[in-house]
N, C-alpha and C positions, 0 to 999 in steps of 0.2 A: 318542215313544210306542214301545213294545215291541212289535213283531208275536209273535203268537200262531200259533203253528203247529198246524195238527191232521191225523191223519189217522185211516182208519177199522181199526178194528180187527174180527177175525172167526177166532178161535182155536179147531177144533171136532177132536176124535178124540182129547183125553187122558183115560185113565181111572184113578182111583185103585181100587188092586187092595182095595175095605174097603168097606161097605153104607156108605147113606147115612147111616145115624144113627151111625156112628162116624166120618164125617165131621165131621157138626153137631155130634159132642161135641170132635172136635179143632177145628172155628173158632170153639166156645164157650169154649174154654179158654183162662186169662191163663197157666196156666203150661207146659201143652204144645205151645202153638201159638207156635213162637221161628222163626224166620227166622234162621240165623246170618248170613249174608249181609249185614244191614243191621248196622250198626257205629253203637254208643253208637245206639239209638232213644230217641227222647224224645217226648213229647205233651204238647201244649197246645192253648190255644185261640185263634183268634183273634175278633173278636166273637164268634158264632152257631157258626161253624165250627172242628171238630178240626181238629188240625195235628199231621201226623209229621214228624218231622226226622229222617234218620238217614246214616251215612256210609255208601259201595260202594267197596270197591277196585278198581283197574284196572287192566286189564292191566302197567302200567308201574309197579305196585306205591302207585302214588298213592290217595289219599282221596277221592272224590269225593263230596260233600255233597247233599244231597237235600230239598226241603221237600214234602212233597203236602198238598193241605187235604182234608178226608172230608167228603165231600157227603150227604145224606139220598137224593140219587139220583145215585151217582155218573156221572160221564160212561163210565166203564167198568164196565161187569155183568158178576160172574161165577154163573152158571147152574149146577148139580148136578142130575144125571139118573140117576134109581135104574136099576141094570141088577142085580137081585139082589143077589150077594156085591159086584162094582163099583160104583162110581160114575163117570158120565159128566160132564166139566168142558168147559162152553162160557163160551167171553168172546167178550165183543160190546162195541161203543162207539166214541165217540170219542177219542184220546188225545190232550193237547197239552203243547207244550210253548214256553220262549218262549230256549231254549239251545240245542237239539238241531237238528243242520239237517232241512231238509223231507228230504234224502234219503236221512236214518239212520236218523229217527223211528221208522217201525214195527220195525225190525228192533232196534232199542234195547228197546222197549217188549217185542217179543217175546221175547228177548235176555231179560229182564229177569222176565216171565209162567215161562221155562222155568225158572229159578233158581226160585222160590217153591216151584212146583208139584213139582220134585225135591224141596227141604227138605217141604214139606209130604209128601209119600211117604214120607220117613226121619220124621218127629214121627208119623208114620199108626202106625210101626213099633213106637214106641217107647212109645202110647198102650195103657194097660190099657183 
């Protein structure tokens, strides 16, 4: 059997410089909300649950493959807090993993939270 690694996550003081309802129109959106980051994304299903698959380069120039399943409550929540023109972006949860050692995990995770939350800033940019 596979041990399952988790550890707790708690990400508070990023704010994107745009209100919150041009937020919700950028995580509404199929075609302004891209992550270049993730390489060949695809989606499927597996029973009940989505599934993303998609590649990350690494440092050593390598592909590194990814599967995440999307949960109706995922084990991590990302939170949006109107601050007028800003918005305020809190994560919370548990992350696991069953690759990642216990003593990279969060800073992988984190690592990982910082890359989005930059792209989503540049698609904030680029959003009418």
């Amino acid at each position: 059997m596979v041990k399952v690694l988790m550890v707790f996550i708690l990400d508070e003081g990023s704010e994107f410089n745009a209100p919150l309802s041009k937020v919700w129109a950028l995580a509404q959106s199929e075609t302004a909300h891209k992550h270049s980051s993730q390489i060949e994304p695809r989606r499927s299903m597996e029973g009940e649950h989505g599934v993303l698959a998609f590649g990350s380069k690494m440092p050593d120039g390598s592909v590194a493959r990814h599967k995440m399943k999307v949960h109706l409550a995922p084990p991590v929540m990302q939170y949006y807090v109107p601050k007028g023109n800003k918005t305020g972006v809190i994560i919370v949860g548990d992350a696991m993993s069953k690759v990642i050692p216990e003593s990279q995990l969060k800073g992988a995770v984190l690592m990982g939270l910082e890359v989005a939350f930059n792209e989503d800033v540049e698609n904030l940019k680029r959003l009418q």
